[in-house]
Residue frames relative to the residue before (quaternion, step in Angstrom):
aa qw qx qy qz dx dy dz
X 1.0000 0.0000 0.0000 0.0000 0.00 0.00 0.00
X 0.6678 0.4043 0.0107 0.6249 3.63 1.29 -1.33
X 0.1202 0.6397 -0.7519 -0.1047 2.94 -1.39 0.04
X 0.5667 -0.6209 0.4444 0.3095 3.00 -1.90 0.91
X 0.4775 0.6316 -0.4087 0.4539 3.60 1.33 -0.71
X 0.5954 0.5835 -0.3087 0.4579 3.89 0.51 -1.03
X 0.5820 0.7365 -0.2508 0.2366 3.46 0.79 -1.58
X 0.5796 0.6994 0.0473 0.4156 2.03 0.66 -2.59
X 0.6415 0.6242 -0.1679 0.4132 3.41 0.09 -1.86
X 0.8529 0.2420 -0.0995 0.4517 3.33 0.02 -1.61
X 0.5717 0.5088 -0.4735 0.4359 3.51 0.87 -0.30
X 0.6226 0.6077 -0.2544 0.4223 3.47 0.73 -0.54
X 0.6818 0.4639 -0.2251 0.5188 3.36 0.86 -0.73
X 0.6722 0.5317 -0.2186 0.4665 3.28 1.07 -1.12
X 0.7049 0.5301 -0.2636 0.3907 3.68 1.44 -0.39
X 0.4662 0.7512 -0.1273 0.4496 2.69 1.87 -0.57
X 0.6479 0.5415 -0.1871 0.5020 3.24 1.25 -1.37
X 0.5445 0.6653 -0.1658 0.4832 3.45 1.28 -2.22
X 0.7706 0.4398 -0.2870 0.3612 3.91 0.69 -1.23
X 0.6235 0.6366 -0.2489 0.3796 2.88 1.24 -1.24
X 0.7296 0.5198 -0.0625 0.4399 3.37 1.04 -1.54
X 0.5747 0.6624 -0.4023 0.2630 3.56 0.80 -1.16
X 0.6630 0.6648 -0.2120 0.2712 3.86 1.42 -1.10
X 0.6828 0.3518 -0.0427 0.6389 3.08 1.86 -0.86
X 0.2644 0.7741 -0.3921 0.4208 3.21 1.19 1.21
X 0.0598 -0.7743 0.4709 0.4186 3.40 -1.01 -0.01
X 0.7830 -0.1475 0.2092 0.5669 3.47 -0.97 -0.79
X 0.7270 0.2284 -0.3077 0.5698 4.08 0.59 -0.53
X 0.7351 0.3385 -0.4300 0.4003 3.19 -0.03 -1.04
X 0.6669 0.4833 -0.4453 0.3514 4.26 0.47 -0.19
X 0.4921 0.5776 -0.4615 0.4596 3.78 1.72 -0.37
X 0.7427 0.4160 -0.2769 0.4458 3.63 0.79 -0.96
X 0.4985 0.4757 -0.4906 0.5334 3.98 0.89 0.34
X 0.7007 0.4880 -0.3048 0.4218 3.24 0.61 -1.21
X 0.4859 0.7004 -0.3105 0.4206 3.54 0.99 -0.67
X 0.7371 0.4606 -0.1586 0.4684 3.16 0.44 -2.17
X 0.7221 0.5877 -0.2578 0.2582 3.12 0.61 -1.38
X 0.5762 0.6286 -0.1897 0.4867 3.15 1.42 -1.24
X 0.5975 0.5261 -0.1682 0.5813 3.58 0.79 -1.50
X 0.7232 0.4284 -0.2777 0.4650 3.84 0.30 -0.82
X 0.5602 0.4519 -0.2775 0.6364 3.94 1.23 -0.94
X 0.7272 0.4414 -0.3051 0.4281 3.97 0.19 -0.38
X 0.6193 0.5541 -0.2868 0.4767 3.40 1.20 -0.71
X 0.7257 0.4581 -0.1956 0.4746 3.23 0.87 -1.74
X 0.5642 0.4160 -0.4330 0.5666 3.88 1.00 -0.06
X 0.5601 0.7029 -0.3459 0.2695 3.61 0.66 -0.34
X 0.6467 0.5705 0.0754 0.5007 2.38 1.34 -2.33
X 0.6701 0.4956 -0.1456 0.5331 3.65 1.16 -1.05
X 0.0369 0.8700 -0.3732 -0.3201 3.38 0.66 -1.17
X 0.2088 0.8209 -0.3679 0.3835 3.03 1.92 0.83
X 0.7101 -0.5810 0.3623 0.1641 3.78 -0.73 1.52
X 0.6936 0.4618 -0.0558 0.5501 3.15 0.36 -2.23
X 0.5617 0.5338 -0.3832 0.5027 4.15 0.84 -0.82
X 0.7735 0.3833 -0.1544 0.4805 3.51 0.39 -1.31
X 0.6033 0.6066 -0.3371 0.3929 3.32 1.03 -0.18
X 0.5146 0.6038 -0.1972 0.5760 3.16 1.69 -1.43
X 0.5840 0.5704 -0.3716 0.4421 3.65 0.35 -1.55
X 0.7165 0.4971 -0.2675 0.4099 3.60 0.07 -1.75
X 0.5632 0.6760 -0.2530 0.4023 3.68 0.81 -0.94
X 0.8942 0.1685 -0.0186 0.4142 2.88 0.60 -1.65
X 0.1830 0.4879 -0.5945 0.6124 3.60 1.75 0.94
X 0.5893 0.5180 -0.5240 0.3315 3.64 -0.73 -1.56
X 0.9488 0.2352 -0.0953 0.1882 3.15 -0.09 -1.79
X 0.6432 0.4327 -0.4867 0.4027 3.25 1.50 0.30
X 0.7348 0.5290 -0.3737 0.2015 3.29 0.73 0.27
X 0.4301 0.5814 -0.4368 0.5350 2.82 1.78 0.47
X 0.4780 0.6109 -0.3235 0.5418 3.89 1.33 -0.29
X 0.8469 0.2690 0.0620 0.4545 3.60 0.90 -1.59
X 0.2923 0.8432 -0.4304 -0.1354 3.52 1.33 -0.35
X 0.7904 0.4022 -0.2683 0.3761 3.48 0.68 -0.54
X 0.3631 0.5570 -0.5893 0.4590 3.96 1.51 1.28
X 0.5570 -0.5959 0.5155 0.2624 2.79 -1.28 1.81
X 0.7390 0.5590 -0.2813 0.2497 3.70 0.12 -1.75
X 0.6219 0.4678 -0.2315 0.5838 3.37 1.56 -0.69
X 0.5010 0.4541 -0.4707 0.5668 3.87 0.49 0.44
X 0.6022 0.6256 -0.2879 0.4039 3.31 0.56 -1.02
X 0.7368 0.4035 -0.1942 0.5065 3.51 0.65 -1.83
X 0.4615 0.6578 -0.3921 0.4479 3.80 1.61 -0.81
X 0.7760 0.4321 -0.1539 0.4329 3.55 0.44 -1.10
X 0.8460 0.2782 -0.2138 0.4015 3.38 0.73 -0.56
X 0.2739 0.5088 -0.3835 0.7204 3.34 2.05 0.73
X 0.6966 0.3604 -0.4220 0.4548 4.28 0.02 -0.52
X 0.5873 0.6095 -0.3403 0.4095 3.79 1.34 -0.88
X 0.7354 0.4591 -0.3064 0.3931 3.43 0.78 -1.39
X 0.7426 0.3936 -0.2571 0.4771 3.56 1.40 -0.77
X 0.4979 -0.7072 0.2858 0.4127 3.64 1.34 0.80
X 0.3881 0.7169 -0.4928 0.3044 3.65 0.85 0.74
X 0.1342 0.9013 -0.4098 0.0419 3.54 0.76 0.96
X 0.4517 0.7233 -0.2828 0.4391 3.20 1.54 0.15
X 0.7971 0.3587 -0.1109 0.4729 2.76 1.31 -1.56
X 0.6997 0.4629 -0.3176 0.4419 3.51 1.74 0.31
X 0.4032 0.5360 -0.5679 0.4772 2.78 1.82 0.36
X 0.6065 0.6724 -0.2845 0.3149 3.67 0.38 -1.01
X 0.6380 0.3909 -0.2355 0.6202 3.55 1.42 -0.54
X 0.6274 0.6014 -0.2550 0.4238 3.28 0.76 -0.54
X 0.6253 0.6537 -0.2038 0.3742 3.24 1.43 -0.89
X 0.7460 0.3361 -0.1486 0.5554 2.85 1.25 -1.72
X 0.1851 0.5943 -0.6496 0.4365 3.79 0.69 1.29
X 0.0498 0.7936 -0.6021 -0.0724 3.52 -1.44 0.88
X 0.8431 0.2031 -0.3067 0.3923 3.19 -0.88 0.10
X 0.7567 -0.0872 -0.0982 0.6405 3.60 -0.45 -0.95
X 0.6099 0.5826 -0.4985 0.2004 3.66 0.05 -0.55
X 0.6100 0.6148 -0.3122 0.3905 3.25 1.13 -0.83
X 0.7976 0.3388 -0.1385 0.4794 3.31 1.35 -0.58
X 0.4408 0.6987 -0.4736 0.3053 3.73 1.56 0.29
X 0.7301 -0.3631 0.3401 0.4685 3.54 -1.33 0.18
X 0.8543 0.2299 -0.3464 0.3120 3.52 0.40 -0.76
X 0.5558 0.5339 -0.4771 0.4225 3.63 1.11 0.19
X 0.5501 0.5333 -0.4542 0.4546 3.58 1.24 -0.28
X 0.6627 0.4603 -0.3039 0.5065 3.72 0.78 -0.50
X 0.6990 0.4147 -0.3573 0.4601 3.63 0.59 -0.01
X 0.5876 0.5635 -0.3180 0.4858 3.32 1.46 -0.40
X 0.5916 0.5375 -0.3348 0.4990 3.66 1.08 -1.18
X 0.9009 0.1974 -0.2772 0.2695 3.37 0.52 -0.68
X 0.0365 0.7575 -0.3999 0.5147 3.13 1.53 0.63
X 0.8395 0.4729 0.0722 0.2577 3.17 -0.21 -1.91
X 0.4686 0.5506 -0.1596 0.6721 2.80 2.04 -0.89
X 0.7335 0.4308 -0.2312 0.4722 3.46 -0.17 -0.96
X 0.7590 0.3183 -0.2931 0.4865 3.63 0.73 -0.17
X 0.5627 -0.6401 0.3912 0.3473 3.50 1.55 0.26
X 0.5249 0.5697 -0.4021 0.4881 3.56 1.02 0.66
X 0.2770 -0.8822 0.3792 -0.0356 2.86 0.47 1.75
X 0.6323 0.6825 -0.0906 0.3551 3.15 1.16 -1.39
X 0.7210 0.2633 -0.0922 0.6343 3.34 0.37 -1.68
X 0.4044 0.7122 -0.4405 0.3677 4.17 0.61 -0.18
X 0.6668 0.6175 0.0789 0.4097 2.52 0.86 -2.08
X 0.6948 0.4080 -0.1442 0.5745 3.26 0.82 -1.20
X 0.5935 0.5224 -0.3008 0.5333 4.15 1.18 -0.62
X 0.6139 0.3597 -0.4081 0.5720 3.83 0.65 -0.86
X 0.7764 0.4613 -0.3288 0.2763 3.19 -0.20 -0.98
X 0.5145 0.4511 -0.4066 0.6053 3.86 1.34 -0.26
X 0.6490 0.5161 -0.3865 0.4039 3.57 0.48 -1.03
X 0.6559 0.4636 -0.3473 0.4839 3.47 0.60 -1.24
X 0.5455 0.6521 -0.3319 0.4087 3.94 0.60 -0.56
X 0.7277 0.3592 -0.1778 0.5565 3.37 0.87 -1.07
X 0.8378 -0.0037 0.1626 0.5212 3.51 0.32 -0.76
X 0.2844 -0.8465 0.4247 0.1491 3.49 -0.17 1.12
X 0.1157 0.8717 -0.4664 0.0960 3.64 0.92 0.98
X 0.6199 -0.5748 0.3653 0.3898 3.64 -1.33 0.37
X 0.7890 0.3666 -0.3185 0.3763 3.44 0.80 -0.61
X 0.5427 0.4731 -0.4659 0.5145 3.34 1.04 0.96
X 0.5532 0.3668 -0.4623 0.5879 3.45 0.98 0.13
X 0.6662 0.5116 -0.4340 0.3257 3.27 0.17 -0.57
X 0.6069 0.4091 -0.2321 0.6406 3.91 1.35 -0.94
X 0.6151 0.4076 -0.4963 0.4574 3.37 0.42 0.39
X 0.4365 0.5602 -0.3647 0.6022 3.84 1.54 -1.03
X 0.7285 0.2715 -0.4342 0.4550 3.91 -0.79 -0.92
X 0.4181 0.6609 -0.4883 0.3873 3.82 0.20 -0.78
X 0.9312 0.2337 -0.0798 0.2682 2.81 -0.36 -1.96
X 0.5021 0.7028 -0.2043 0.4607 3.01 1.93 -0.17
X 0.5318 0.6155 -0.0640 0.5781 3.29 1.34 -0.78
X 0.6485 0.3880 -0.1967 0.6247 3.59 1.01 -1.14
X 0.5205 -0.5280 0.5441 0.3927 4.10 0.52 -0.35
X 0.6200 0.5702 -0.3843 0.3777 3.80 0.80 -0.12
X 0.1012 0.9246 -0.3670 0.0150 3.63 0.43 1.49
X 0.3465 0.6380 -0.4606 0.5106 3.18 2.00 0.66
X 0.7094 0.4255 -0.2688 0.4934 3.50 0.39 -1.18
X 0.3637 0.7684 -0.3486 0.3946 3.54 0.86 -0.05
X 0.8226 0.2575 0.1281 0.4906 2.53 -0.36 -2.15
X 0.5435 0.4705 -0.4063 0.5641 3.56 1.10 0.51
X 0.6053 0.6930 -0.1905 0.3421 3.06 0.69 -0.15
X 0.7844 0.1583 -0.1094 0.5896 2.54 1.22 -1.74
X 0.3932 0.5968 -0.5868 0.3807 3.49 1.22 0.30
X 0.6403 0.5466 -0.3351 0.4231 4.00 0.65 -1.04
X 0.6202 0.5211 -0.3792 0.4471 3.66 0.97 -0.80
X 0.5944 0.5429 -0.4169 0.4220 4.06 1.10 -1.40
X 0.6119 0.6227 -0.3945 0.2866 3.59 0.75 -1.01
X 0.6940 0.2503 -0.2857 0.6116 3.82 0.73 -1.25
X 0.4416 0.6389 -0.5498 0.3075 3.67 -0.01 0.94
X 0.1033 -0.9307 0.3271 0.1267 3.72 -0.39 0.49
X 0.7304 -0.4907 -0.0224 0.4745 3.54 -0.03 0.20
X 0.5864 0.6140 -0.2156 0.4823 3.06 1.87 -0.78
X 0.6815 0.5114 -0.2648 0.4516 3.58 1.42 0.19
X 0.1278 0.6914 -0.6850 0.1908 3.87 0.85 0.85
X 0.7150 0.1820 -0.5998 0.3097 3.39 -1.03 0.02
X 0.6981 0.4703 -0.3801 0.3833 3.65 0.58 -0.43
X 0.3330 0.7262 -0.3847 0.4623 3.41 1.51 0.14
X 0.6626 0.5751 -0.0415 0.4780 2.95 0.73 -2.49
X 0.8067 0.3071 -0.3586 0.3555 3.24 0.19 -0.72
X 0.5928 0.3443 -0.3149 0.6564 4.22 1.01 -0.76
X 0.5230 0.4722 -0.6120 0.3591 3.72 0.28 0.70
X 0.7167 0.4416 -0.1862 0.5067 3.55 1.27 -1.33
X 0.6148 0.4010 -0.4764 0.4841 3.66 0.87 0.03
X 0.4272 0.6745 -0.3968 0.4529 3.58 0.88 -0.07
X 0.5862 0.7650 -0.0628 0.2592 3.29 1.24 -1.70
X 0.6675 0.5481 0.1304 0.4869 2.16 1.12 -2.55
X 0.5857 0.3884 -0.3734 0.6056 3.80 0.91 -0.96
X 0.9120 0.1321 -0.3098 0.2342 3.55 -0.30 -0.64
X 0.3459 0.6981 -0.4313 0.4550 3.30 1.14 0.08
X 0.6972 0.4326 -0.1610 0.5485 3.62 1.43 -1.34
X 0.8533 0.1405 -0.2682 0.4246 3.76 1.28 0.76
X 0.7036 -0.5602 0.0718 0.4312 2.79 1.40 1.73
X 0.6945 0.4743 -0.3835 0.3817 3.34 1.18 0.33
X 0.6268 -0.6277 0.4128 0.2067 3.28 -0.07 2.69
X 0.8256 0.4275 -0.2238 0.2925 2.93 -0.63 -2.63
X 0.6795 0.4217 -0.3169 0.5100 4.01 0.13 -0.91
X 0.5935 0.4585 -0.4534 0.4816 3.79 0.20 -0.61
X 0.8234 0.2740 -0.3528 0.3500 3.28 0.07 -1.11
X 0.6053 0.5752 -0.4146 0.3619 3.50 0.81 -0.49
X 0.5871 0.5677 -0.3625 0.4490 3.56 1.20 -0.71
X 0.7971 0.3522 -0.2585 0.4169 3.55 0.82 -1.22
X 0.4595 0.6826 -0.4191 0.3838 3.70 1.51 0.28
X 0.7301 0.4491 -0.1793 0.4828 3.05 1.25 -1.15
X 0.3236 0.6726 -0.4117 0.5228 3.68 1.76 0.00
X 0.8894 0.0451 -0.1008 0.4437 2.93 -0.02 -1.53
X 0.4571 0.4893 -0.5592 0.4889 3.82 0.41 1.28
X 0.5306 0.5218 -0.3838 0.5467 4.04 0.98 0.10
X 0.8180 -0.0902 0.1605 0.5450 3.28 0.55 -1.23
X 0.3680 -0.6906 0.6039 0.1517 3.48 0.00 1.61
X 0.9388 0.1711 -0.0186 0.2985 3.34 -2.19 0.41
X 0.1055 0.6861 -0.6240 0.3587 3.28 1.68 0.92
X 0.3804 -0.6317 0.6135 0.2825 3.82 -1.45 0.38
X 0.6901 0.5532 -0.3269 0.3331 3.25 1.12 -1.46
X 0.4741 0.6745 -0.3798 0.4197 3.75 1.83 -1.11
X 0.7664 0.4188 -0.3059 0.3791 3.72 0.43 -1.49
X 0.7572 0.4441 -0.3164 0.3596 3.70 0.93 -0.97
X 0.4858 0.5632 -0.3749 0.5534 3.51 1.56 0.53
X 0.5276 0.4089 -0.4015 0.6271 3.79 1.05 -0.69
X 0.7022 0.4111 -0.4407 0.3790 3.77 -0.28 -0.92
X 0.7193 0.5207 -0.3144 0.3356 3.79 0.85 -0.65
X 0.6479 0.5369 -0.2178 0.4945 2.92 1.30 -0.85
X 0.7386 0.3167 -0.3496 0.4816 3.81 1.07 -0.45
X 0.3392 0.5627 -0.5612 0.5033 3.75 1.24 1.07
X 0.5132 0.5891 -0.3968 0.4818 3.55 0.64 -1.20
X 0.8348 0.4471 -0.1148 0.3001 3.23 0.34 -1.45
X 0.0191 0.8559 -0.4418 -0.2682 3.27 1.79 -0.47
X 0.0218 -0.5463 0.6872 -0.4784 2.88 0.01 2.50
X 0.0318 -0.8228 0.5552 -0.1172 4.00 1.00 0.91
X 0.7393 0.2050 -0.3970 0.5038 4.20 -0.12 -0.53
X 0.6543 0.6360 -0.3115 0.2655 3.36 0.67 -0.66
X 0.6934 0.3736 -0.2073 0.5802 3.32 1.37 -1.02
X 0.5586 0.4154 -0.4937 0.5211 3.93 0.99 0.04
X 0.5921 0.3198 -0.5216 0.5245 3.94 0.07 -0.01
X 0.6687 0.4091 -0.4629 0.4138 4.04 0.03 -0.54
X 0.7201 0.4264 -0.3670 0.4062 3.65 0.66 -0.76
X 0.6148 0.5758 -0.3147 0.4375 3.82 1.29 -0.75
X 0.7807 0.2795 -0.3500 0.4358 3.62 1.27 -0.46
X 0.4959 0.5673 -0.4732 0.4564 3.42 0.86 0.29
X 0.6853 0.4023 -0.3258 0.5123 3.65 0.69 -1.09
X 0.6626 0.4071 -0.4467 0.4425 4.09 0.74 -0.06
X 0.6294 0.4782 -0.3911 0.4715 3.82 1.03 0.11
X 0.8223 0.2887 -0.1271 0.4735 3.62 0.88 -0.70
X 0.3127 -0.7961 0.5076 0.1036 3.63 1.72 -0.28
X 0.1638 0.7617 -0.5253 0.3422 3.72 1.34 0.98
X 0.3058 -0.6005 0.6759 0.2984 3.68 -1.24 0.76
X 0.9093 0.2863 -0.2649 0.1453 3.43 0.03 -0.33
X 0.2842 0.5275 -0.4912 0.6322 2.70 2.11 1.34
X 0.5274 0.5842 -0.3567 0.5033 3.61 0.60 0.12
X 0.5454 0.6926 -0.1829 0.4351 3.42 1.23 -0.89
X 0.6786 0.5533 0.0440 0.4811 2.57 0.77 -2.49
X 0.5788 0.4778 -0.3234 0.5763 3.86 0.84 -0.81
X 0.7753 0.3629 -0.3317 0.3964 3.59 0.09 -1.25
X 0.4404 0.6614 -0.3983 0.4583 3.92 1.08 -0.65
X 0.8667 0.0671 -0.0831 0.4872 3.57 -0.07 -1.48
X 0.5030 0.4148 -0.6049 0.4572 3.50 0.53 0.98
X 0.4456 0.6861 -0.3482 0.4577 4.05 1.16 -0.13
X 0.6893 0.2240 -0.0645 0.6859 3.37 0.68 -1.80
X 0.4844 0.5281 -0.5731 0.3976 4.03 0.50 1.14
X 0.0731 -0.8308 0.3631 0.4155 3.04 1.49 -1.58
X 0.0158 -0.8455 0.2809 -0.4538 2.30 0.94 2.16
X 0.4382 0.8580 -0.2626 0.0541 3.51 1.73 -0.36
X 0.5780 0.4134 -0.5571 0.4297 3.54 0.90 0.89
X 0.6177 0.4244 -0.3825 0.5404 3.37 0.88 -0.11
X 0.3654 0.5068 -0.5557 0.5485 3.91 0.81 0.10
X 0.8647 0.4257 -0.2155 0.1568 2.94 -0.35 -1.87
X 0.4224 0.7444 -0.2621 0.4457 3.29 1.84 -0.34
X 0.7822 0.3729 -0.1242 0.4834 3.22 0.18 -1.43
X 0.6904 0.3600 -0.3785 0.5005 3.49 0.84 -0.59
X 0.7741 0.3841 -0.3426 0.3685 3.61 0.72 0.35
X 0.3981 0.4326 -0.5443 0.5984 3.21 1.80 0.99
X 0.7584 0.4114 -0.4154 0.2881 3.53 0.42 -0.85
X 0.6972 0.5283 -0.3423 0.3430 3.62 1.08 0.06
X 0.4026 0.6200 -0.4357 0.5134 3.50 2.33 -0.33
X 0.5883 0.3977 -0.3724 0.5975 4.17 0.55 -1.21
X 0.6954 0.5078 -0.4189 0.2883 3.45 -0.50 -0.62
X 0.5808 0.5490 -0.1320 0.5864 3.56 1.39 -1.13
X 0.6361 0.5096 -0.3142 0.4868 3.51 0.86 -1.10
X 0.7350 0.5546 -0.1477 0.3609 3.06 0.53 -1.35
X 0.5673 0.5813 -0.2327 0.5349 3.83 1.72 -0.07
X 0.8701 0.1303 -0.0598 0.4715 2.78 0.74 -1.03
X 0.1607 0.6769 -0.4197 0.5829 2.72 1.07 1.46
X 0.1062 -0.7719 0.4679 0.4171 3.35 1.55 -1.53
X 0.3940 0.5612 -0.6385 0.3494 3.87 0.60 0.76
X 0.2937 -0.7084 0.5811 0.2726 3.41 -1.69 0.61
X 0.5059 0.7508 -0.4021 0.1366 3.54 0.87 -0.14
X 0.6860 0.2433 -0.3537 0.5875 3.43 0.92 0.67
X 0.2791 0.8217 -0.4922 0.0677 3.74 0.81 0.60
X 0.5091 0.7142 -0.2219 0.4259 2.76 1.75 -1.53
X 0.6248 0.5242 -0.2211 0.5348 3.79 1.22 -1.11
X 0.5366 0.5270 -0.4274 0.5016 3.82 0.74 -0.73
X 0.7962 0.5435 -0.1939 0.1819 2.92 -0.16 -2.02
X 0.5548 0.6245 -0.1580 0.5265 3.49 1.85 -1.22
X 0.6220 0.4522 -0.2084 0.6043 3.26 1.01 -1.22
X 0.7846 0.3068 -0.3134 0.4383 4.37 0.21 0.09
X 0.4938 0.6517 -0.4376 0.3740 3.14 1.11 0.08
């Protein structure tokens, strides 16, 4: 129906406009460009799954809220930009200094749950979707209620979950379709049942063509399958559009179980030069990958 190329497309265009305009703003109506704009740079790294995109994105939160500090909607985007780069600490920490009702609406309860998640605080997460879901029965509290239960080994209650989450989804929302279509995917693909995965990640990538995240789930799923040349060309063209370390990884893995070990040995030494980059930089989003790699 979508395509991610299209996506992509329009976020761009739409920033364009936002750039052009932002100067002849005033004080509100420029918090709410700046807003959009931001939100549009976060998407399009989303949408792209290209680093350097999200990197930009992060940039340009940073800077409207030091422009804007006291727009609610921009804290928000602060927090859920600190999530994608695994800084949950530091969105709990914004999140905090929310008072009154905001601190307690559906969508700060959903940024908190997942926050919360990411530090392995299952519980009180749990306890945020589930107020959130109270107030307003949105997808991305069902959906943090889905990882939850996913996480716990409970992949029926899951996948209920995230079937209940596709429902408050509307038409104008395929990539978010696409995406609880492939975590679906992911649950059963992750208990040996092939036939659903693939059907789940067909219909991914018939919602929203040329998703990256769609192909680097097919490429996983035909490793599963030890479908080995097949998933290194899926993992080589996804990692040449997005330039991921940990599709780089993924290359050196199933060129390994090829027996393949200078080309293994490659990839796991690009994916560990980005991986390094990426530290000292001070992002944490591939520590977890470092740390694996020194053991």
């Amino acid at each position: 129906m979508v395509s991610q190329a299209a996506a992509v497309s329009d976020c761009a265009a739409e920033l364009d406009r936002i750039d052009l305009s932002l100067s002849s703003l005033d004080d509100a109506g420029g918090a709410e460009a700046a807003t959009r704009q931001a939100y549009l740079r976060l998407r399009r790294a989303r949408l792209s799954g290209v680093l350097d995109d999200l990197r930009r994105a992060d940039t340009a939160v940073s800077a409207a809220l030091r422009r804007y500090p006291d727009w609610p909607d921009l804290s928000y985007l602060r927090a859920s930009t600190d999530l994608d780069l695994h800084r949950p600490g530091a969105a709990l920490a914004l999140l905090d200094s929310a008072a009154g009702e905001a601190g307690s609406s559906p969508a700060c309860l959903e940024l908190r749950g997942a926050a919360l998640e990411q530090l392995g605080q299952r519980e009180r997460a749990e306890d945020c979707f589930a107020r959130a879901l109270s107030a307003d029965p949105s997808w991305q509290a069902l959906a943090g209620l889905a990882q939850l239960r996913a996480a716990a080994g409970d992949d029926r209650a899951a996948d209920a979950l995230y079937a209940r989450a596709e429902d408050e989804l509307t038409a104008k929302q395929m990539s978010t379709f696409a995406w609880v279509r492939l975590a679906r995917g992911a649950l059963a693909a992750g208990s040996g049942d092939h036939g659903t995965a693939w059907a789940h990640y067909r219909s991914a990538d018939v919602a929203f063509s040329g998703y990256w995240l769609t192909e680097s789930h097919i490429a996983a799923l035909l490793r599963r399958e030890n479908r080995l040349d097949e998933a290194a060309s899926a993992y080589a063209a996804v990692r040449a559009r997005t330039a991921r370390p940990d599709l780089a990884e993924a290359l050196g893995d199933v060129h390994r179980l090829r027996g393949d070990d200078r080309e293994s040995a490659r990839w796991y030494a690009i994916a560990l030069a980005e991986y390094q980059d990426s530290a000292a930089r001070g992002e944490a989003l591939y520590l977890h990958h470092l740390a694996r790699d020194e053991r």
